[in-house]
KOLZATOR-443999 format. One line per field, with one value per residue: residue in three letters; x, y, z of N, C-alpha, C in turn. Coordinates in steps of 0.02 Angstrom, whole numbers. Atoms other than C-alpha are relative to their C-alpha. Layout:
N
res: ala | ...
n_c1: X | ...
n_c2: Y | ...
n_c3: Z | ...
ca_c1: X | ...
ca_c2: Y | ...
ca_c3: Z | ...
c_c1: X | ...
c_c2: Y | ...
c_c3: Z | ...
This chain:
218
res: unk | unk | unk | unk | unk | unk | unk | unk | unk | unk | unk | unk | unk | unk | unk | unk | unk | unk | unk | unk | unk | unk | unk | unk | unk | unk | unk | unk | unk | unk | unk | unk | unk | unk | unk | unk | unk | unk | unk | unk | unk | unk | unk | unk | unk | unk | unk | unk | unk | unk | unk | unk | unk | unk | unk | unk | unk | unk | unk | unk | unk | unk | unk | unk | unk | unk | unk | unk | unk | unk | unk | unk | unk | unk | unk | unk | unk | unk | unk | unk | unk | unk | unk | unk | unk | unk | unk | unk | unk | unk | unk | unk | unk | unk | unk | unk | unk | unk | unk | unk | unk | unk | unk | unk | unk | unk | unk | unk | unk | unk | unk | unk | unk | unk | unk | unk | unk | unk | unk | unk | unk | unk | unk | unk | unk | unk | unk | unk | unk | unk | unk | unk | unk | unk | unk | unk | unk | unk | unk | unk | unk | unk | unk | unk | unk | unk | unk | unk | unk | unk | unk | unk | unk | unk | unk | unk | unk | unk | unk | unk | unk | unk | unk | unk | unk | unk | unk | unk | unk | unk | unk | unk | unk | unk | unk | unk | unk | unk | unk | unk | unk | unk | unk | unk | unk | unk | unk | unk | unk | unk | unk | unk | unk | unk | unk | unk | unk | unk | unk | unk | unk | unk | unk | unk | unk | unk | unk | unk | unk | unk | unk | unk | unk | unk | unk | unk | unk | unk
n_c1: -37 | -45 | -11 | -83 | 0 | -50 | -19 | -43 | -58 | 17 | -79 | 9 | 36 | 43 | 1 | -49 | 33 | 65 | -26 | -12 | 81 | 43 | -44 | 32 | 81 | 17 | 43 | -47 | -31 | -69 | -19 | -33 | -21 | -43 | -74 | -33 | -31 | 15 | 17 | -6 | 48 | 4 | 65 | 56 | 30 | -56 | -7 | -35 | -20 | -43 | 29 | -38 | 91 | -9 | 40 | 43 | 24 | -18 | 18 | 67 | 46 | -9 | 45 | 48 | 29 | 46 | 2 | -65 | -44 | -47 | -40 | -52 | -8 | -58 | -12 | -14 | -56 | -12 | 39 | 13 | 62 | 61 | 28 | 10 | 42 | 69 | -7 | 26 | 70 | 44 | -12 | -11 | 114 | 62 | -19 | 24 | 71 | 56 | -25 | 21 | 52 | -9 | -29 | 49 | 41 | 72 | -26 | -59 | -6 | -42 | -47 | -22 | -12 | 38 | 1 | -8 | 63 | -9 | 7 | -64 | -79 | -54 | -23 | 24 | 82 | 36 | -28 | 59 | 42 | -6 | -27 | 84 | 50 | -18 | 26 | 56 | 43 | -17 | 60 | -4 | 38 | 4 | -89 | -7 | -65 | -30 | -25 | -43 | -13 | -59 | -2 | -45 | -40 | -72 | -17 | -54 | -31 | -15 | 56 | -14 | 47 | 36 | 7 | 12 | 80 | 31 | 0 | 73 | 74 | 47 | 26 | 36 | 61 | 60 | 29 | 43 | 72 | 60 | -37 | -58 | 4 | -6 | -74 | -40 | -42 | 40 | -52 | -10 | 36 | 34 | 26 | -19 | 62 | 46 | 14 | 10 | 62 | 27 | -2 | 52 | 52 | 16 | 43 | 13 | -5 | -49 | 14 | -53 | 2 | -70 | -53 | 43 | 40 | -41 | -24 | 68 | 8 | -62
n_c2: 61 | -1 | 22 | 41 | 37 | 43 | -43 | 43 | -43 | -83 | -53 | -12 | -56 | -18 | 11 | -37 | -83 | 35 | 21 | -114 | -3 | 37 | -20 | -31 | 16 | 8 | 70 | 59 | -26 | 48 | 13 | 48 | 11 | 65 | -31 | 25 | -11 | -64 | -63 | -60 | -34 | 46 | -26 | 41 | 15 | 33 | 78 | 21 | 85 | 16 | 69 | 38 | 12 | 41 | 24 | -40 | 5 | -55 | -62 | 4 | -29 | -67 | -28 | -12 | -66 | -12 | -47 | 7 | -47 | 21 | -41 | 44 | 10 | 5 | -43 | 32 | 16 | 19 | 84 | 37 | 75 | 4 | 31 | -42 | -56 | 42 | 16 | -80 | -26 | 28 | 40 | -50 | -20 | 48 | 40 | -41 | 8 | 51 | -11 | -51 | 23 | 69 | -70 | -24 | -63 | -50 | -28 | 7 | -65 | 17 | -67 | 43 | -64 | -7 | 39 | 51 | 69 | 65 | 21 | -37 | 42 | -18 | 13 | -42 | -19 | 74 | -11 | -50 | 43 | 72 | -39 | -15 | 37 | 32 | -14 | -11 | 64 | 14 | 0 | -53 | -31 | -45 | -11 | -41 | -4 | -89 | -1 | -63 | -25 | -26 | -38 | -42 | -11 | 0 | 71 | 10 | 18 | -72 | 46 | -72 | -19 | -45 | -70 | -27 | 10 | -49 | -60 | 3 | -23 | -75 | -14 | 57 | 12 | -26 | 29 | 70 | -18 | 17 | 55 | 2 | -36 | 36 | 11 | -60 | 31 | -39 | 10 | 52 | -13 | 15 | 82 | 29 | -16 | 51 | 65 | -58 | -17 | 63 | 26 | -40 | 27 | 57 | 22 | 73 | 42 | -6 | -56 | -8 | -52 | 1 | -50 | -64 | 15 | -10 | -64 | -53 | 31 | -46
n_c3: -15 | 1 | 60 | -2 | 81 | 25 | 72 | 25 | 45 | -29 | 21 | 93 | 26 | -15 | -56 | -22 | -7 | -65 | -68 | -37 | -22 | -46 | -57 | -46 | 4 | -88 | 22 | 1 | -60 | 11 | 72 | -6 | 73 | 5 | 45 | 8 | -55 | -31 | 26 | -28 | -36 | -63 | -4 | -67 | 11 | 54 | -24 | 44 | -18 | 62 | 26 | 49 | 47 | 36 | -51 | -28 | -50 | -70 | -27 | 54 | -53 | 15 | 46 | -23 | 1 | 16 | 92 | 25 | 49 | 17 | 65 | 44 | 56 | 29 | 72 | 22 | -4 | -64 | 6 | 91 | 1 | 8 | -66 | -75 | -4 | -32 | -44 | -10 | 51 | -14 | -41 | -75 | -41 | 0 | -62 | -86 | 4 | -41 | -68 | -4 | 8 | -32 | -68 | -3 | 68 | 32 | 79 | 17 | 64 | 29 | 85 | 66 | 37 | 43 | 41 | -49 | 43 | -30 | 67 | 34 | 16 | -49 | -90 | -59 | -4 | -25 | -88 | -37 | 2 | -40 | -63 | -23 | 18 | -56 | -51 | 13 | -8 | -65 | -44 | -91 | -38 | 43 | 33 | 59 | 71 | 29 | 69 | 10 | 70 | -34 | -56 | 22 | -68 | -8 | -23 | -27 | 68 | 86 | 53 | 52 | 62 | -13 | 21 | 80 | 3 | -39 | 25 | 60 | -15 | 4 | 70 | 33 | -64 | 38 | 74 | -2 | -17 | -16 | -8 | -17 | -83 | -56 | 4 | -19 | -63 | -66 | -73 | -68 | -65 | -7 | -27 | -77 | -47 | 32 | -48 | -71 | 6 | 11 | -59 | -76 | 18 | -23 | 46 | 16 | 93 | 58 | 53 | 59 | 21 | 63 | -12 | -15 | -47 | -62 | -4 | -10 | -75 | -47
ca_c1: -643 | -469 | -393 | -226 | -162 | -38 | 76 | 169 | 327 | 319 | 505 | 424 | 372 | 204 | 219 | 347 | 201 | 65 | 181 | 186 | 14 | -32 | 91 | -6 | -178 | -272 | -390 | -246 | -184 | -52 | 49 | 139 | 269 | 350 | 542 | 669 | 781 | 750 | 685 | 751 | 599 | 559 | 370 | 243 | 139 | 250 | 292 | 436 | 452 | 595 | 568 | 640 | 482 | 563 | 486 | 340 | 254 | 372 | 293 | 103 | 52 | 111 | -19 | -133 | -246 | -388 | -335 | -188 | -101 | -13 | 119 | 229 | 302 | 457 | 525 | 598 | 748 | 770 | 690 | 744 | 677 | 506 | 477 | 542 | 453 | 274 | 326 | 319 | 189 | 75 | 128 | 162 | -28 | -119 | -9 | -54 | -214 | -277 | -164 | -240 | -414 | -381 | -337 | -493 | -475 | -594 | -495 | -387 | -310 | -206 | -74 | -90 | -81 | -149 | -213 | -197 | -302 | -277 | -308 | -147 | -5 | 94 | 193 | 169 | -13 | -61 | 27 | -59 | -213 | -193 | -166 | -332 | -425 | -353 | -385 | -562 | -604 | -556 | -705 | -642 | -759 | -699 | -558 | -505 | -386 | -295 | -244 | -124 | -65 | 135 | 180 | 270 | 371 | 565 | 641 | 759 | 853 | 922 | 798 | 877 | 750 | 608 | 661 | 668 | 463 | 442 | 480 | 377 | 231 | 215 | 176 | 84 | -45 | -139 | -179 | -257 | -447 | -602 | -558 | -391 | -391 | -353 | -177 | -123 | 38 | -17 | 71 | 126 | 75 | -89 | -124 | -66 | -202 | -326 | -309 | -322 | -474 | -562 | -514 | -607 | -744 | -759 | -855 | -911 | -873 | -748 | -715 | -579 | -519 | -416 | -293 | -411 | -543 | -394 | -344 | -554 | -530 | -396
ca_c2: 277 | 267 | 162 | 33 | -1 | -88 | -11 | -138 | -58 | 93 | 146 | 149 | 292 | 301 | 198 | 334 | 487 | 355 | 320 | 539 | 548 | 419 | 468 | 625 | 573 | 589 | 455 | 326 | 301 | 153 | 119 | -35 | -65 | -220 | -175 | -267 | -162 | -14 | 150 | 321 | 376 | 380 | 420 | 377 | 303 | 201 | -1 | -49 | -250 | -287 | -443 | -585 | -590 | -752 | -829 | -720 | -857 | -777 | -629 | -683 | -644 | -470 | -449 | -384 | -208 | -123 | -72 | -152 | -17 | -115 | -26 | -174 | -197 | -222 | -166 | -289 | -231 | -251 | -415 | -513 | -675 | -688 | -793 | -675 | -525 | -646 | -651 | -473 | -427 | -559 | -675 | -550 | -467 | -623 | -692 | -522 | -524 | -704 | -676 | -498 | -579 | -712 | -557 | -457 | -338 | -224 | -157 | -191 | -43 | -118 | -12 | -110 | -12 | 42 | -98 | -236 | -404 | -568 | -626 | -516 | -602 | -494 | -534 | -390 | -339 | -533 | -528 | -374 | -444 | -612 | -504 | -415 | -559 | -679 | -537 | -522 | -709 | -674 | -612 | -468 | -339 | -176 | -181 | -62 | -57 | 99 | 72 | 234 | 286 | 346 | 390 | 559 | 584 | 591 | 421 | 364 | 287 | 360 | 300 | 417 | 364 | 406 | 563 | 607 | 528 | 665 | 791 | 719 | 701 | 887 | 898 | 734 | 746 | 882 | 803 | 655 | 701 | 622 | 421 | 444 | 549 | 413 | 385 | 558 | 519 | 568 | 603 | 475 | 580 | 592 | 408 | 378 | 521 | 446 | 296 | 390 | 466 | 309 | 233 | 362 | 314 | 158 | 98 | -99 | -197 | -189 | -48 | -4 | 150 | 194 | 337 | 477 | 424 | 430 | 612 | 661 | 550 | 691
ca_c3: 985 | 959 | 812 | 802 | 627 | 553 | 399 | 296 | 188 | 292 | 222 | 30 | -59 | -12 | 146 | 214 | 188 | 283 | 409 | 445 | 433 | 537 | 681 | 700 | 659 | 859 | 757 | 774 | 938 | 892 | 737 | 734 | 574 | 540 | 472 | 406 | 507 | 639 | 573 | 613 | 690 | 887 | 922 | 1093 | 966 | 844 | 877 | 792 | 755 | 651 | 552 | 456 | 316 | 272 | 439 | 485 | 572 | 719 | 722 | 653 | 882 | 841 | 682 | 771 | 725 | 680 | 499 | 417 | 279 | 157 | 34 | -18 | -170 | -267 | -443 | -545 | -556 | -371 | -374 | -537 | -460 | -504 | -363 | -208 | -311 | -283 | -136 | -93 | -195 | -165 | -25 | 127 | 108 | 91 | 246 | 372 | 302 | 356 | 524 | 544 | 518 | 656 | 793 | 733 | 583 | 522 | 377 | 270 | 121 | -11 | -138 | -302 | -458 | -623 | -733 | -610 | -702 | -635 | -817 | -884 | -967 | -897 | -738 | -643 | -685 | -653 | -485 | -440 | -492 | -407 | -271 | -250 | -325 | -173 | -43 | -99 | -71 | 136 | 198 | 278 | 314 | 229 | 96 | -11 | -179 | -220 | -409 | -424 | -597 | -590 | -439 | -415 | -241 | -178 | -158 | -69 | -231 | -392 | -525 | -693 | -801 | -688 | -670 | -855 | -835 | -713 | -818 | -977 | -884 | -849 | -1035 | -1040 | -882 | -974 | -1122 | -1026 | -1017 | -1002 | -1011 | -995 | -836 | -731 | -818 | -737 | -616 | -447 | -289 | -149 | -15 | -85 | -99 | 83 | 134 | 19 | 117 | 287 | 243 | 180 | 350 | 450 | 362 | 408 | 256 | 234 | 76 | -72 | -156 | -292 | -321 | -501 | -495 | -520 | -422 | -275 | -305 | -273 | -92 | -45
c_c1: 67 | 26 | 74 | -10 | 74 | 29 | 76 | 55 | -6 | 84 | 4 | -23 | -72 | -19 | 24 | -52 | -70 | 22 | -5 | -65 | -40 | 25 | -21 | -77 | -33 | -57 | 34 | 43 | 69 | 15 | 48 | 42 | 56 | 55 | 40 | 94 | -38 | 0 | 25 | -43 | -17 | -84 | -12 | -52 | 13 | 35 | 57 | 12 | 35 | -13 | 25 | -68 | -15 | -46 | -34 | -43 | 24 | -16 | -77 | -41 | 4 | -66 | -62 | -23 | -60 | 5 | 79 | -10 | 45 | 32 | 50 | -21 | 62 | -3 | 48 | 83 | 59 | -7 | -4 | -30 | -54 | -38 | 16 | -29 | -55 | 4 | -21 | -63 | -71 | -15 | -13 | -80 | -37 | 25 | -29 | -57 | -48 | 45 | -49 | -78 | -36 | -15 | -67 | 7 | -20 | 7 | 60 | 27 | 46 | 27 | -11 | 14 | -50 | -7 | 10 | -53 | 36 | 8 | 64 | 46 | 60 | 7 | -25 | -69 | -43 | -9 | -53 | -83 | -29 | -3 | -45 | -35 | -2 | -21 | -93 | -38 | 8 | -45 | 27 | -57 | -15 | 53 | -7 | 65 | 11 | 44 | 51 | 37 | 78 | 15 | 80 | 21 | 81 | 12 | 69 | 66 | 0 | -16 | 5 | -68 | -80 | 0 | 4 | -91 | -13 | -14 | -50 | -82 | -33 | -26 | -43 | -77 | -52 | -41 | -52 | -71 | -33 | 15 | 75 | 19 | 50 | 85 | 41 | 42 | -43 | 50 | -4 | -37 | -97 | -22 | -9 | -78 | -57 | -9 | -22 | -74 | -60 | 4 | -43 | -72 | -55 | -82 | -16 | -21 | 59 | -21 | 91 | -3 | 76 | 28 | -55 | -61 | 47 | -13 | -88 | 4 | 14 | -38
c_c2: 1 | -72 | -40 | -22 | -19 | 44 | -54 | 30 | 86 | 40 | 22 | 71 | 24 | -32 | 60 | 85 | -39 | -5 | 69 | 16 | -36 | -5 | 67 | 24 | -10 | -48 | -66 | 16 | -67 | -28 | -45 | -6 | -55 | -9 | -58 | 23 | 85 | 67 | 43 | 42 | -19 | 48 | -38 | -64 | -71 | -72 | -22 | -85 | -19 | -93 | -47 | -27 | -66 | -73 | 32 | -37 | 6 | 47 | -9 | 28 | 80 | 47 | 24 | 84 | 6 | -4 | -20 | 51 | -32 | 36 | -30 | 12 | 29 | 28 | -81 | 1 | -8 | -45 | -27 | -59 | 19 | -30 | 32 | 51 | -25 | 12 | 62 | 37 | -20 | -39 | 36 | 23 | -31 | -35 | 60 | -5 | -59 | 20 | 54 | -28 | -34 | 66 | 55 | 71 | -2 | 21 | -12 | 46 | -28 | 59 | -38 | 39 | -17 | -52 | -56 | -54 | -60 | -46 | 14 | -67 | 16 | -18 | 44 | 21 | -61 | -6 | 45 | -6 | -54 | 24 | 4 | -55 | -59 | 37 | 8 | -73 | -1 | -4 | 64 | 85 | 85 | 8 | 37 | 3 | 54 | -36 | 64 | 4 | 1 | 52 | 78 | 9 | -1 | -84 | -9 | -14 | 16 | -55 | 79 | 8 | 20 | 68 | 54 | -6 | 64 | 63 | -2 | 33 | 56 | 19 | -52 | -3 | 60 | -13 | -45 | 21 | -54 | -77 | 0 | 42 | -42 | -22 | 49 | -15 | 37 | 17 | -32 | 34 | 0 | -56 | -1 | 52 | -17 | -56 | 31 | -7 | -36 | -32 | 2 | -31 | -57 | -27 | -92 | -14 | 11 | 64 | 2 | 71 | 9 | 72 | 64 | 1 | 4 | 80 | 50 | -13 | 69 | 49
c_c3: -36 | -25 | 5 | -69 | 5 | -74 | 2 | -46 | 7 | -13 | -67 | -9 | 18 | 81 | 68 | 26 | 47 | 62 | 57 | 22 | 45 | 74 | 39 | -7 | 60 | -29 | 12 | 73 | 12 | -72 | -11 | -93 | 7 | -70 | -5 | 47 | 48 | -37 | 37 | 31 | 79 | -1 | 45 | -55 | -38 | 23 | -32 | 10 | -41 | 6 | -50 | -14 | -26 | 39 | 39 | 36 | 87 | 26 | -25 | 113 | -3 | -51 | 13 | -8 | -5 | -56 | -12 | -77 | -37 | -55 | -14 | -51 | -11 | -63 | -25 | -10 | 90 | 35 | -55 | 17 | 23 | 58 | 73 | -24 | 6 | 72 | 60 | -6 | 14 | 59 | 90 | 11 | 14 | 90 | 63 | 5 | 54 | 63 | 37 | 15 | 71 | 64 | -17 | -36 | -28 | -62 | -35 | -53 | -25 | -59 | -40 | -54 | -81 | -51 | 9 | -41 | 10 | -64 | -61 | -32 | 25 | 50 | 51 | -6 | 12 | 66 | 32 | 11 | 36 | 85 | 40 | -4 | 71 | 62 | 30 | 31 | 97 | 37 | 34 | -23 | -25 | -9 | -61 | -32 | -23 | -82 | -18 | -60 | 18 | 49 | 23 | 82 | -9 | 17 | 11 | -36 | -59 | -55 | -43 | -54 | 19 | 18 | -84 | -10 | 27 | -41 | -86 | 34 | 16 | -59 | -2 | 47 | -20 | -32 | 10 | 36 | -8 | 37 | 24 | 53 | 33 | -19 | 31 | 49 | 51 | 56 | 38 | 33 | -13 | -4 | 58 | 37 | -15 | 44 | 97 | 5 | -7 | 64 | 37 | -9 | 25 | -44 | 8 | -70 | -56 | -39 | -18 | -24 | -54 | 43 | 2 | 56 | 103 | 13 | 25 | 79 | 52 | 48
């Protein structure tokens, strides 16, 4: 049977290697992505719905799949108000979600990241937190949390001081054994096939997967 998903921040770093993979996955036979503007890509399979996120109940008859893919998320310094990075972070998944829900999906795969606690003081590990903890109360059917450690890929934007990380962590991702495993950066693309793979599956119930526990999915 032949598969329609949904992929939310399909121009991000790890959205960008789901969006490849899922374009020539013969498991997925429509891939709908809802842009802020038109993508450089033309594919048979591929939906493009450009979108003002600010009024998405315009596009909530559109939300319709088997398997929404979400890979929002902002950076702080790209979002200093606290209230449009919520917004991103937390606001957009919980909104496709119940929409998505309404139209009859099966799955949902969220990006969040390492150390995510609803309980945090921190901003962003609260958020993230608040995130899952909100998608969890939906009811839907089979959702899964990718937690991902630092993520190692090309990006579109010149970020100096993660590339100086890049080059630590080849000295530092050894060191981290047993417990500390799961801090090892990982690669985008494998998340995105991590999530894939989990798809096929077609598991029922919550599950949470940390950063290492991703890289075994692959």
């Amino acid at each position: 049977m032949k598969t329609s998903a949904i992929v939310l921040g399909a121009s991000g770093l790890i959205g960008s290697h789901l969006l490849t993979l899922l374009l020539n996955d013969p498991h997925f036979d429509s891939i709908k992505i809802f842009v802020r503007k038109l993508l450089p890509i033309q594919h048979p399979k591929l939906i493009q719905i450009v979108t003002d996120f600010e009024h998405l109940e315009l596009k909530k008859e559109e939300i319709k799949a088997d398997i929404i893919f979400c890979c929002l998320g902002s950076t702080q310094k790209k979002t200093p108000d606290l209230a449009i990075y919520k917004k991103i972070d937390h606001d957009y998944p919980l909104y496709f979600a119940k929409e998505g829900l309404k139209n009859g999906l099966r799955q949902f795969h969220l990006v969040s990241a390492l150390g995510a606690n609803s309980k945090s003081a921190n901003f962003y590990t609260k958020m993230k937190g608040d995130t899952e903890e909100d998608l969890k109360k939906l009811g839907i059917s089979s959702l899964h949390i990718y937690q991902p450690s630092f993520l190692r890929g090309n990006r579109n934007e010149n970020r100096p001081l993660e590339k100086i990380a890049l080059v630590l962590i080849k000295v530092i991702d050894p060191l981290l054994i047993g417990s500390l495993k799961k801090y090892r950066s990982i690669a985008a693309e494998d998340v995105a096939k991590a999530m894939i793979n989990e798809s096929i599956k077609n598991k029922k119930g919550i599950f949470v997967h940390q950063s290492d526990q991703i890289k075994e999915l692959v």
